[in-house]
C-alpha positions as CSV (number, residue, x, y, z in Angstrom):
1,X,82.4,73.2,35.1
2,X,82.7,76.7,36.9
3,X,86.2,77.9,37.4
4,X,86.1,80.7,40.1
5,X,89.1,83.6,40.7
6,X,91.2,81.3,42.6
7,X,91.0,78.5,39.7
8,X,88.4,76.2,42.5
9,X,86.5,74.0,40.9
10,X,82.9,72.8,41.0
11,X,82.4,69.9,39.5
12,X,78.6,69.5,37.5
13,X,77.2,67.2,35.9
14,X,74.3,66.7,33.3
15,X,70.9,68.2,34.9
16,X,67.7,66.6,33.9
17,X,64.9,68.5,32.9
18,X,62.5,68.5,35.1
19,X,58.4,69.7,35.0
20,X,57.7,72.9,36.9
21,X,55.6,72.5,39.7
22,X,53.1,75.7,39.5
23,X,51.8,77.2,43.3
24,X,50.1,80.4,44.1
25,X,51.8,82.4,46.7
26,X,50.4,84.9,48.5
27,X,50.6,88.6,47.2
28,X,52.9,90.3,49.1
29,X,54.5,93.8,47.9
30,X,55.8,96.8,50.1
31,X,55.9,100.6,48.5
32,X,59.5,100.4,49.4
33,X,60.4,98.4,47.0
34,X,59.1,100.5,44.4
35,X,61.1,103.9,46.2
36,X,64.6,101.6,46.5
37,X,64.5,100.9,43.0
38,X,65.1,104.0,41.8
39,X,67.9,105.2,40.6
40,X,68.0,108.5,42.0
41,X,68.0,106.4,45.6
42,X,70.4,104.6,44.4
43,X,72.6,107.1,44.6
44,X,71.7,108.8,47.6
45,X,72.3,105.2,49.1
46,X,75.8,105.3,47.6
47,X,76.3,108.4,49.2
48,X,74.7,107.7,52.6
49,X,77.4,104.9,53.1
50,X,80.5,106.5,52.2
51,X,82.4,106.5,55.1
52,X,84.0,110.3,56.2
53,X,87.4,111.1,57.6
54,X,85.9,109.6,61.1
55,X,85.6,106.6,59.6
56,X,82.0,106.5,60.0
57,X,79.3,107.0,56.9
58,X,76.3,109.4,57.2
59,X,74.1,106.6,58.3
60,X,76.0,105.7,61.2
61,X,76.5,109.3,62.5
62,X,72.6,110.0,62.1
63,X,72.2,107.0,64.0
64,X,74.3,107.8,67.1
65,X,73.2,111.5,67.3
66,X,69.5,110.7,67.3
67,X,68.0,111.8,70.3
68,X,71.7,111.6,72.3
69,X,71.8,112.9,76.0
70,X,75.3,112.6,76.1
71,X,75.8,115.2,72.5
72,X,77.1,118.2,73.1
73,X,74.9,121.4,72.2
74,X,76.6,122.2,68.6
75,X,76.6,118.3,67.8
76,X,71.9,118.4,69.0
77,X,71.9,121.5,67.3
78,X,73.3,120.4,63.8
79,X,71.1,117.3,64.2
80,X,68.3,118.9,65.6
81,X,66.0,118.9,62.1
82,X,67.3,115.1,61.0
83,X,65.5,114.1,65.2
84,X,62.6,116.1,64.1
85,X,62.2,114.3,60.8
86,X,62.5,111.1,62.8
87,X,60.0,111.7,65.5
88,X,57.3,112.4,62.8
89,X,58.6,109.4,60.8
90,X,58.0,107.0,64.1
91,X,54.9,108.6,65.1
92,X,53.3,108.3,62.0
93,X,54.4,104.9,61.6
94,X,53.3,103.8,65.3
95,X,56.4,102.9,66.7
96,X,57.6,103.6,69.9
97,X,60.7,105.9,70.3
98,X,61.9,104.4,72.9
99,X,62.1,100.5,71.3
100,X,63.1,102.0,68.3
101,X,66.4,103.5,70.0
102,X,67.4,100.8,71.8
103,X,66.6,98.1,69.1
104,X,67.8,100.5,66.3
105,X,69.2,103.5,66.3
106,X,71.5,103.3,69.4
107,X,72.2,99.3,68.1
108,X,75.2,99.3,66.2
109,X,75.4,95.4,64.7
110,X,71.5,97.0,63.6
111,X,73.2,100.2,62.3
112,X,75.6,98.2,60.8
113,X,73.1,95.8,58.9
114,X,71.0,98.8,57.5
115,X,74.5,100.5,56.0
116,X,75.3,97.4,55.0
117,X,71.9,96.7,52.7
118,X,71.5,100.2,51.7
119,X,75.2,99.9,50.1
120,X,74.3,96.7,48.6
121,X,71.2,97.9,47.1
122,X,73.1,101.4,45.9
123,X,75.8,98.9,44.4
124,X,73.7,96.2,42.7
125,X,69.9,97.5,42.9
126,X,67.4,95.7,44.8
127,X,67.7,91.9,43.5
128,X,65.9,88.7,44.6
129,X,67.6,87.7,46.1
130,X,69.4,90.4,47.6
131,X,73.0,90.4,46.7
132,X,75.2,92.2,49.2
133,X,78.5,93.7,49.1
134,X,79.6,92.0,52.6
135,X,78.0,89.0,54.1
136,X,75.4,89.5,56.8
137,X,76.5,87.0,58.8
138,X,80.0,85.1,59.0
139,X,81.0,81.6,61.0
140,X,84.2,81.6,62.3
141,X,85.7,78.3,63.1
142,X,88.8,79.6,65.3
143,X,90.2,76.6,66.5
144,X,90.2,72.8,65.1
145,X,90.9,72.4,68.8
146,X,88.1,70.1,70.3
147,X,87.3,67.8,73.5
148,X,84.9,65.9,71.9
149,X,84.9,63.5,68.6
150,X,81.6,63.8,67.6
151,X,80.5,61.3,64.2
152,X,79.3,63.7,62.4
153,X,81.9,66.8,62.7
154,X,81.7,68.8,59.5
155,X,85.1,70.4,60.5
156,X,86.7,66.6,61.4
157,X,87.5,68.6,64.5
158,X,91.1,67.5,66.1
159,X,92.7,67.7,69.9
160,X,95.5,69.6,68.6
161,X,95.4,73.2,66.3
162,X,96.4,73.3,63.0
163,X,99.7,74.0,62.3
164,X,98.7,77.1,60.4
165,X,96.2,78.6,62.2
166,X,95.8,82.1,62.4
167,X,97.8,84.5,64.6
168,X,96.0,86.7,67.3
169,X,97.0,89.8,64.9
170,X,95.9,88.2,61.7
171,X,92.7,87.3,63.5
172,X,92.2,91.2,64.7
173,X,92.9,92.7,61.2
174,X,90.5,90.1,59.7
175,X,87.7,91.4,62.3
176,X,89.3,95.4,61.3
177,X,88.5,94.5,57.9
178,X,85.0,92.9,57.9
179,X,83.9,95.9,60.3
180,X,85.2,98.2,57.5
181,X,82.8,96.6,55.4
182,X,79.6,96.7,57.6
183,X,79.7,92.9,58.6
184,X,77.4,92.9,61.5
185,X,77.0,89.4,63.0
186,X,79.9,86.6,63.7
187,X,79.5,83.9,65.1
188,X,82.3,81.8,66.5
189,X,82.4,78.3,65.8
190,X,84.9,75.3,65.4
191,X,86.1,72.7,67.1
192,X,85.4,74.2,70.3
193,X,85.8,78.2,70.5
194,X,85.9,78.3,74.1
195,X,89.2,76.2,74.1
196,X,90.6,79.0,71.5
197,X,94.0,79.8,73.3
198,X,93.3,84.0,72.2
199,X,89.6,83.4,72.1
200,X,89.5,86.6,74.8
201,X,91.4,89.4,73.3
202,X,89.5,88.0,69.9
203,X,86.2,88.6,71.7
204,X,87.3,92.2,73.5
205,X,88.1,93.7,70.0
206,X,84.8,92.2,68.2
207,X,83.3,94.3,71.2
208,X,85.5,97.4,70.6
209,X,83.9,97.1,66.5
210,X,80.5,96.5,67.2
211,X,80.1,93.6,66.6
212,X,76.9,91.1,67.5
213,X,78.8,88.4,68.6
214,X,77.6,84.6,68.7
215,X,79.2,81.2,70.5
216,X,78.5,77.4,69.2
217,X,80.1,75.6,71.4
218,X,79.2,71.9,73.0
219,X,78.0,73.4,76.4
220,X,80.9,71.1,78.1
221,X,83.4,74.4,79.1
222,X,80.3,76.3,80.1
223,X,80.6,76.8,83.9
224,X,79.0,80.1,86.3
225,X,82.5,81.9,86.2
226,X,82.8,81.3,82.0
227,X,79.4,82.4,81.8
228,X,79.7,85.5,83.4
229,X,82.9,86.2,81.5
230,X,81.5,86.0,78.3
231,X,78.7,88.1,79.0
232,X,81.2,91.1,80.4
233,X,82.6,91.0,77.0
234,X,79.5,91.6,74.9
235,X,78.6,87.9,73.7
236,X,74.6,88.3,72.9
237,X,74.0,84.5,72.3
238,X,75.1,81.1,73.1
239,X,73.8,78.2,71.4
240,X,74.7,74.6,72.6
241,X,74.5,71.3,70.2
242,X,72.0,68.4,72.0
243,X,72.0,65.4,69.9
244,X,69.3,63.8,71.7
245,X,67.4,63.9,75.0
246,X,68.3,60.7,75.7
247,X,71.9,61.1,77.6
248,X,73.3,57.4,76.4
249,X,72.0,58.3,73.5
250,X,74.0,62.1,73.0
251,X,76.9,60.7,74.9
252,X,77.5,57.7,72.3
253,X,77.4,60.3,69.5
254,X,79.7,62.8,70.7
255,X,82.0,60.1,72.0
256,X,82.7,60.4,75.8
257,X,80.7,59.1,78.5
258,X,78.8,62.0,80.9
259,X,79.0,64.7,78.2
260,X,74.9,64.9,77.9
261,X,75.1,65.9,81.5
262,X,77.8,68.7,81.1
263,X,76.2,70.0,78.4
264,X,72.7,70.5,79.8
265,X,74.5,72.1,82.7
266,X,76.1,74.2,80.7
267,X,73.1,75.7,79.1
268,X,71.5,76.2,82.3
269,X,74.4,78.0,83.4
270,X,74.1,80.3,80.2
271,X,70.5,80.7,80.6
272,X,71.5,81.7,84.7
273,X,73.6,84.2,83.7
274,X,71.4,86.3,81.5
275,X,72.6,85.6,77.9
276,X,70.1,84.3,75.4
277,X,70.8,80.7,75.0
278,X,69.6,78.0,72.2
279,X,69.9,74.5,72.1
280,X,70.6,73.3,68.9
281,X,69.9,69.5,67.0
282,X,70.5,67.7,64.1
283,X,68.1,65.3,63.8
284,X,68.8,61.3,61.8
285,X,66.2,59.3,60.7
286,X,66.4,57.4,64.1
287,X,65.9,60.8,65.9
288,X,63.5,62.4,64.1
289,X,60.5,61.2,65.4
290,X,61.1,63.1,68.9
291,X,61.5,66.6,67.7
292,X,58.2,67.8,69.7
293,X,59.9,66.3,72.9
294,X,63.0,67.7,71.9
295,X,61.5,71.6,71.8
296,X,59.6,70.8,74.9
297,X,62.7,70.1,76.5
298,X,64.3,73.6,75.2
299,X,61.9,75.3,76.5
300,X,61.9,73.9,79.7
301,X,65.3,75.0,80.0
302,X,64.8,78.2,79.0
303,X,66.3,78.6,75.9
304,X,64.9,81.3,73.9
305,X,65.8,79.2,70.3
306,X,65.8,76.1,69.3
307,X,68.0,75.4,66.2
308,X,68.0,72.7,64.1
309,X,70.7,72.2,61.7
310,X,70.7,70.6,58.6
311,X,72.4,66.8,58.4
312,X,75.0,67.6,55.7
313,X,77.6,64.5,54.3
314,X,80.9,66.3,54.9
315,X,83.8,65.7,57.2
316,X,82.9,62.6,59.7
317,X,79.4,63.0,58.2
318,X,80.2,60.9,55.6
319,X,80.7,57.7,57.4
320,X,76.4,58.3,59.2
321,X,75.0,59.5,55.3
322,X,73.1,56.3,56.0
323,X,71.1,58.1,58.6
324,X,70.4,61.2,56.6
325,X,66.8,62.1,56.4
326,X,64.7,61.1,54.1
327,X,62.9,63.8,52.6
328,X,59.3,62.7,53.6
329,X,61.0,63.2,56.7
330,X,62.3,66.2,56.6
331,X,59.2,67.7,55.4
332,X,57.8,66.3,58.0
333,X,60.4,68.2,60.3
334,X,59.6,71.4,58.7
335,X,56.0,71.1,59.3
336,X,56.6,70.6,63.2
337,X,59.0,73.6,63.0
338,X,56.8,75.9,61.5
339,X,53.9,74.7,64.3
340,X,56.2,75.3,67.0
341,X,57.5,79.1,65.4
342,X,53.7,79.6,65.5
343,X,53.2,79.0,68.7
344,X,55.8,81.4,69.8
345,X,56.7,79.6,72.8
346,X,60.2,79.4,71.7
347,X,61.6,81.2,68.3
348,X,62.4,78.4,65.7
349,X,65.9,78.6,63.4
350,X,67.2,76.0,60.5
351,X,69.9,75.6,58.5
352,X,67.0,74.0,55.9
353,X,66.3,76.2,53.4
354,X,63.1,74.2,53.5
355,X,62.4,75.9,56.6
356,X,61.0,79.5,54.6
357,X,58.9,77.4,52.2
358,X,57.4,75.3,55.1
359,X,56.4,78.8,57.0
360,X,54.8,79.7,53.3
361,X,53.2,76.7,52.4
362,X,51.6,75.5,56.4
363,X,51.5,79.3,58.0
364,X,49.0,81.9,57.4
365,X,49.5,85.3,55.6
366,X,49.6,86.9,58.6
367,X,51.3,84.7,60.6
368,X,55.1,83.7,61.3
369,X,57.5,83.9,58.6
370,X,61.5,82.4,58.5
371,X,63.4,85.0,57.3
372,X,66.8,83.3,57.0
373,X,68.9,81.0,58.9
374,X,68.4,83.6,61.9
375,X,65.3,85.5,61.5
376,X,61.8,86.2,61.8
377,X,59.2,88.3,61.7
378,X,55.2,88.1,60.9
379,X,52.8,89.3,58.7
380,X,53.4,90.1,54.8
381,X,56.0,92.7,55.3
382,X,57.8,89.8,56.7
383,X,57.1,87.7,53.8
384,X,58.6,90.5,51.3
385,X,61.6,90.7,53.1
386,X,62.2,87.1,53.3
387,X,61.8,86.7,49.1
388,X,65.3,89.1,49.3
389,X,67.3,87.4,52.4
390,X,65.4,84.0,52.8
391,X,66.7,80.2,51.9
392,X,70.1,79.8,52.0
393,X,72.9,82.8,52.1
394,X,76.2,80.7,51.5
395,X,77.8,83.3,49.6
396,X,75.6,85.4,49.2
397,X,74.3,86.9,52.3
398,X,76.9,84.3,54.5
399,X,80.3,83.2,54.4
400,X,82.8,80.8,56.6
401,X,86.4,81.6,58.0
402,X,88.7,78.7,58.7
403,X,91.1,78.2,61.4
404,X,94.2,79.1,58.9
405,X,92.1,82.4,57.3
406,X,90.6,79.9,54.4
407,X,87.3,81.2,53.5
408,X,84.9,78.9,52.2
409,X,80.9,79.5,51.0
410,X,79.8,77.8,53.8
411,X,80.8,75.5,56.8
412,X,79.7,72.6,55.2
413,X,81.2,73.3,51.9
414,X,84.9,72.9,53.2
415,X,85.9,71.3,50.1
416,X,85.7,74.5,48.0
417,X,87.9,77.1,48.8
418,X,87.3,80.6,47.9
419,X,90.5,82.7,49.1
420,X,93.0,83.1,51.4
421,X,93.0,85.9,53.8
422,X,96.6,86.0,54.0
423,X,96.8,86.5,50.4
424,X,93.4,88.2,49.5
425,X,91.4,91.1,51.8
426,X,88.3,90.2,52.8
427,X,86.4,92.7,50.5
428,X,88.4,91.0,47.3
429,X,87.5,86.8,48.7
430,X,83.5,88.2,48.7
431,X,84.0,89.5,45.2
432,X,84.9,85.8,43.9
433,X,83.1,84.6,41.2
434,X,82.0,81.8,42.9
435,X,79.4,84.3,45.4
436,X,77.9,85.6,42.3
437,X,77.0,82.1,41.1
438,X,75.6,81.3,44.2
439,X,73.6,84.4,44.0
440,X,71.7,83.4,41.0
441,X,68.8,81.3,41.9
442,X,67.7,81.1,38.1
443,X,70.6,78.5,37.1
444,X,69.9,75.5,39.6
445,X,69.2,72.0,38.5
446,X,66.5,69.8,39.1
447,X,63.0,71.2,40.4
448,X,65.3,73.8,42.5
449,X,65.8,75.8,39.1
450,X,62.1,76.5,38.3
451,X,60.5,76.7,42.1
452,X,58.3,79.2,42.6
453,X,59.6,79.2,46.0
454,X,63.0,79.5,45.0
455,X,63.3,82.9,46.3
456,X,62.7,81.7,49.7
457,X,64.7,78.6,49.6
458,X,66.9,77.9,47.0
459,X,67.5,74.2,47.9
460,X,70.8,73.9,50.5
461,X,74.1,74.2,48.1
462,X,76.2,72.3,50.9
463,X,73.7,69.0,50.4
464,X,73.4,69.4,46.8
465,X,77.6,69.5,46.3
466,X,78.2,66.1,49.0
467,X,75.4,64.0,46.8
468,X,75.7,65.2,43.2
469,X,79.3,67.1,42.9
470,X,77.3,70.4,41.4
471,X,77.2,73.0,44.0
472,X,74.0,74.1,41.6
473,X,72.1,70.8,41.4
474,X,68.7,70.6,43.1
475,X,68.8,69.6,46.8
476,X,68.2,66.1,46.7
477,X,66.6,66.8,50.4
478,X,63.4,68.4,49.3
479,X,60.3,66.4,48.0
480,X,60.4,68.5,45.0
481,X,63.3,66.6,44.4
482,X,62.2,63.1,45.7
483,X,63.7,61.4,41.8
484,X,66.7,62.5,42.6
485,X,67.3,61.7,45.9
486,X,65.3,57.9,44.9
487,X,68.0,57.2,42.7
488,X,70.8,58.2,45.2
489,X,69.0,56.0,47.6
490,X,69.0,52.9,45.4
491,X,72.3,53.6,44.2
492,X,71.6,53.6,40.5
493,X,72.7,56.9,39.9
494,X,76.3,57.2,38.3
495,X,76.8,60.9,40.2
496,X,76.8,58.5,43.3
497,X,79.0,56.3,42.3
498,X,82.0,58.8,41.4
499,X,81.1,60.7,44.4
500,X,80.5,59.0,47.2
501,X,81.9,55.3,48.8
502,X,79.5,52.9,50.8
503,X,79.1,53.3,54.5
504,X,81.8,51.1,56.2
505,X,80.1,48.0,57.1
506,X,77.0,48.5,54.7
507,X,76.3,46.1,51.4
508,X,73.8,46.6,48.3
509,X,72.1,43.7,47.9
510,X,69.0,43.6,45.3
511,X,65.5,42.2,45.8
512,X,62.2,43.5,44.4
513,X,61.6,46.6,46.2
514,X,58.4,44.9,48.2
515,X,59.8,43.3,50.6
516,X,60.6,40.0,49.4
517,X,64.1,40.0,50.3
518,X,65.8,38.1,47.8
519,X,69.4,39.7,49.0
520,X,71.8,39.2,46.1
521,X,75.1,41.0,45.8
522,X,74.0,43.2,42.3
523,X,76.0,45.3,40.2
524,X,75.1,48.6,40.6
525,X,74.5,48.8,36.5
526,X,72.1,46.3,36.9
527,X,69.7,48.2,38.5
528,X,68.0,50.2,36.1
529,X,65.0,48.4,36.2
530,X,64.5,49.2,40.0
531,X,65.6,53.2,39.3
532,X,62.4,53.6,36.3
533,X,60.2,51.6,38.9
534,X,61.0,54.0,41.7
535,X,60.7,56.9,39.4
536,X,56.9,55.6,38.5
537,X,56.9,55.3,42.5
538,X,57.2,58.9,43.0
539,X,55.4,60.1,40.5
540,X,52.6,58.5,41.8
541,X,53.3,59.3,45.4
542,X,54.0,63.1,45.2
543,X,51.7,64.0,42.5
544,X,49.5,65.5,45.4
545,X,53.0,65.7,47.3
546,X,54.0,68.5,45.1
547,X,51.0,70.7,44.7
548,X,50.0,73.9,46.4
549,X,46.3,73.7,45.9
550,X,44.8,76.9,46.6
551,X,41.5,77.0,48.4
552,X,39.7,80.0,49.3
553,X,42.8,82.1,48.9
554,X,44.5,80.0,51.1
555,X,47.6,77.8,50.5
556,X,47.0,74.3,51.1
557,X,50.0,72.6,53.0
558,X,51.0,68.7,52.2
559,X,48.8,66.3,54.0
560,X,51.0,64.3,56.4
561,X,49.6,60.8,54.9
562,X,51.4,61.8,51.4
563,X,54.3,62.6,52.8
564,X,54.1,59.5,55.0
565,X,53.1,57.6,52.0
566,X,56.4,59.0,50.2
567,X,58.7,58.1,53.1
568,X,57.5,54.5,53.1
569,X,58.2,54.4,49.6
570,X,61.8,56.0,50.1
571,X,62.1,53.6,52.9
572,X,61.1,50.4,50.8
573,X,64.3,51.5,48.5
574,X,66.7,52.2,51.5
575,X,66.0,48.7,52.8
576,X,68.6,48.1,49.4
577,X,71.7,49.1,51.7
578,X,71.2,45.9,54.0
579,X,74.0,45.4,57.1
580,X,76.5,42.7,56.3
């Protein structure tokens, strides 16, 4: 049991030992690494982001004055060597100076990210992963306010506010105080932000501080004239949830009749005004098989990103756990993600830590890698960045703001709460004991603890909390994992037992796990007999499921008959949770 600064608690419970599964990843190594870990940079890292009487910190003003028309001639003049220094640096290095201003220098949520990193490395060295003093990248459900009741709502969204949600001036001060710390990206979440009743003078201020601002809304409140608005106050992205591309279909899961039409509208409407615009899905196990059609139809609406997040257990999610993915499936998924980021057509984001292996294991060296929940990039310099920021960031890289100023790990880890902004700063909540856990990818159960692509995934901390009740347990999810999530499946396992209640409506009946159907209302003790056979199952079934072979150099991906093979195993012991 861990027992964080503000006495939380994560429950664990007893790991098994599992056999390491032994891959060859590609050699990938940048001479930076070797120059930021020494301790003389360190230092001069340290000093570099120590902020002046202006507020701002060496970086940021070398920044702004490179290559400024609008300096004065003192201001060009004290700068004038640093631009000179520059303009050899990009020429040497190919770039252009133009692309590199616009993109870098003159960007400040890019400014921002680099201060950010270089005081994270001058505070804890250069770690895999990275630890960072501030999170990259923070969700901000503003509002439980929503016009939609979707099933599975990780926030339980409501049609009224809390009663203690956060006051326009607590929000500003918040947004004060991440900027002080470098924060760079936010991304405004809920319930629905648009229906936010300060949602405006929120977004004119995360302007004012430089922020890169994000909206995840349902598409429903997304007409021309709100379009337009929200592009006038600096919002870089819109991304809009699609369920399915079926409208019955979308409309039965959100809840109201005509909202698949509303929404699609309301991308185009995003995608009309100019502002880069995703459509994002979580897939079930009835779903999944459409998730080419499902990009096709992004594209053809001209989103520049498709996102697919991650089914995760909590708030209504709990009552649809029964249409989870199984993991042949979601490997599966990954694969047809990491095709579709390689085709470039459309730039691919999950919320599956998976999603960084997948690019590993099915991509080339010098192809397309996931560098996070947000990122990309090709070739191996990608691939070295992606072993420090890669697989998932929830406190470590990422963190979640509630309505009331409740800051949690994650979104989908509402159950642990980390601190309190009105009791805590900011900088103090990210110091909790908790991130520093979640930082260490060495002390993880199951096959998550001795991956060798660990560094680039990590397993999802959210799933691994809703099914076991160890926010450091392997992600049941993953094939790597395929006992553990067989033994949730059957319902053998004890963790699911104390943890979780049977879908409403749903029954376990036994029978002999091919298809005979002898449907007999069991005690769940009374299946151990059926957990060691489905333990020899998948064994059998992922031996080749697990392995990396390495041919010529090259890493071999899973052929899609084993994991097919593994799914209709998995599905042979769902068939155990029979409909009353």
């Amino acid at each position: 049991m861990y027992i964080g600064r503000t006495n939380q608690k994560v429950m664990t419970y007893a790991r098994p030992q599992v056999q390491k599964v032994t891959v060859t990843l590609p050699k990938a190594h940048h001479p930076l690494e070797d120059i930021l870990s020494k301790p003389a940079v360190r230092k001069a890292l340290l000093w570099m982001t120590r902020r002046g009487p202006d507020g701002k910190c060496f970086l940021e003003r070398l920044c702004e004055n490179y290559d400024n028309p609008n300096a004065d001639f003192w201001t060009r003049l004290k700068w004038y060597w640093s631009n000179k220094a520059i303009d050899l640096a990009l020429k040497k290095a190919g770039l252009d100076k133009e692309t590199m201003k616009k993109h870098l220098f003159h960007h400040t949520p890019t400014v921002k990210s680099l201060a950010l990193t270089a005081k994270s490395i001058g505070t804890y060295g250069l770690t895999v992963p990275q630890r960072f003093t501030a999170p990259l990248f923070v969700v901000w459900n503003i509002t439980q306010v929503c016009n939609l009741s979707c099933k599975h709502c990780y926030q339980d969204a409501k049609h009224k506010p809390m009663p203690d949600e956060l006051t326009t001036e607590e929000k500003l001060d918040l947004l004060d105080q991440m900027a002080d710390e470098y924060v760079p990206f936010v991304a405004f979440a809920g319930g629905e932000p648009l229906v936010a009743k300060d949602l405006w003078p929120v977004l004119e201020h995360c302007k004012k501080r430089g922020f890169h601002v994000t909206i995840a809304t349902n598409g429903m409140l997304l007409t021309p004239e709100m379009c337009a608005r929200l592009k006038e106050v600096g919002v870089k992205y819109i991304e809009v949830s699609i369920d399915s591309i079926n409208p019955e279909e979308h409309d039965e899961f959100r809840g109201l009749k005509g909202a698949w039409q509303r929404s699609i509208q309301g991308i185009r409407n995003a995608v009309a005004a100019g502002i880069r615009t995703g459509m994002a899905t979580c897939f079930t196990r009835e779903t999944v098989h459409t998730v080419d059609e499902v990009v096709k139809f992004a594209i053809d609406l001209g989103c520049s990103t498709f996102a697919h997040f991650n089914f995760i257990p909590v708030g209504r999610g709990k009552e649809i756990m029964h249409h989870d993915l199984t993991p042949g499936q979601r490997e599966l998924l990954m694969r047809k993600l990491q095709r579709h980021l390689a085709e470039g057509k459309i730039s691919i984001i999950s919320t599956a830590p998976q999603f960084g292996r997948s690019c590993i294991i099915y991509g080339s060296e010098e192809g397309v890698f996931a560098t996070g929940h947000a990122g990309k990039g090709e070739g191996k310099k990608t691939l070295v960045l992606s072993r420090y920021i890669g697989g998932c960031g929830a406190g470590r890289c990422y963190c979640s703001i509630q309505p009331n100023g409740i800051i949690n790990a994650c979104v989908y880890i509402p159950s642990e709460e980390v601190g309190d902004i009105r009791r805590q700063s900011f900088k103090e909540i990210w110091e909790n004991a908790l991130f520093s856990v979640l930082s260490d990818r060495e002390d993880r159960g199951d096959h998550c603890g001795v991956c060798d692509y660990r560094h680039y995934c990590g397993g999802c901390r959210a799933r691994s909390l809703a099914y076991t009740g160890d926010i450091q347990a392997g992600d049941p999810g993953c094939v790597y994992n395929a006992h553990e999530w067989i033994e949730l499946t059957a319902g053998a396992d004890s963790v699911m037992t104390s943890h979780f209640a049977m879908p409403s409506g749903f029954s376990l009946s036994a029978g002999c796990g091919n298809g005979c159907g002898t449907s007999v209302q069991t005690p769940l003790v009374q299946l151990k007999g059926l957990r060691q056979q489905a333990e020899q199952l998948a064994q059998i079934v992922t031996s080749g499921v697990v392995q990396a072979a390495v041919r010529a150099g090259e890493i071999s991906g899973v052929p899609e008959e084993e994991v097919r093979d593994f799914d209709e195993v998995v599905d042979r012991l769902s068939s155990l949770f029979t409909k009353n």
